[in-house]
N, C-alpha and C positions, 0 to 999 in steps of 0.2 A: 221413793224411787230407789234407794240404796238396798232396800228391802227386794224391791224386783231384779235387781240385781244378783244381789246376795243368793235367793233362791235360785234363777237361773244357771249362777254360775254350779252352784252346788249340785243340780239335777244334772248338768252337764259334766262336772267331772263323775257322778254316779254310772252316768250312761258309758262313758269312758272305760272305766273298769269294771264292767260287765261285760261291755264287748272284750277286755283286755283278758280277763278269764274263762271266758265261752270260749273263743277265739279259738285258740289250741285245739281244744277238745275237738273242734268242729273239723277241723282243718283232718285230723288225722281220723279220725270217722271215715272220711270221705277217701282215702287212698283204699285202693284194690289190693289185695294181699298176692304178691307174687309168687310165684315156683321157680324156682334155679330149671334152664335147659336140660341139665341132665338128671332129673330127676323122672324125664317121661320118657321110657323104652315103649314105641310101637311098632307092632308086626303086623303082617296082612297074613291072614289064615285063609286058606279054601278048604270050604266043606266040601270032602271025597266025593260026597254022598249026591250032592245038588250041583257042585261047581261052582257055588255061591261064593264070595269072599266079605272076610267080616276083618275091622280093626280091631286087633287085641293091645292093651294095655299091660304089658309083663308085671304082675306083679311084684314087690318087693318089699315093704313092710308091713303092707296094707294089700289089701283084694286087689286085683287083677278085674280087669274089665272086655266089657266084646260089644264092638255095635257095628252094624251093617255098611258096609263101601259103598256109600252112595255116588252117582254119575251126576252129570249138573242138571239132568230133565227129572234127578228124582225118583230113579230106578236102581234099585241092587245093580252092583256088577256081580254077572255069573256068567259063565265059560260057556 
């Protein structure tokens, strides 16, 4: 009886600090890596050419970006 004891207790404190070392790891896994506000400059561009308007991302240590001004049914804005 001491013997079922003895092992329970000890499988139980195993389990304990498994979870006590996973634990952490898991925890900060799972956070989103953030961007500071001012790290995103966008502008709205209209192409001359079509009247289109596209979102630019102004570059700054890294590429610059462009994608299309969408309306909420799903359609470019263009002039």
């Amino acid at each position: 009886m001491k013997s079922n004891i003895r092992t329970a207790v000890a499988a139980l404190a195993l389990a304990v600090s498994i979870v006590a070392l996973v634990a952490p790891g898991l925890q900060a896994a799972t956070k989103a890596p953030s961007l500071p506000a001012a790290s995103i400059d966008v502008s709205v561009w209209t192409d001359p050419g079509t009247g289109c308007q596209y979102l630019v991302d102004t570059p700054t240590r890294y590429r610059g970006s462009m994608t299309p001004r969408m309306q909420a049914n799903g359609k470019q804005v263009c002039e």
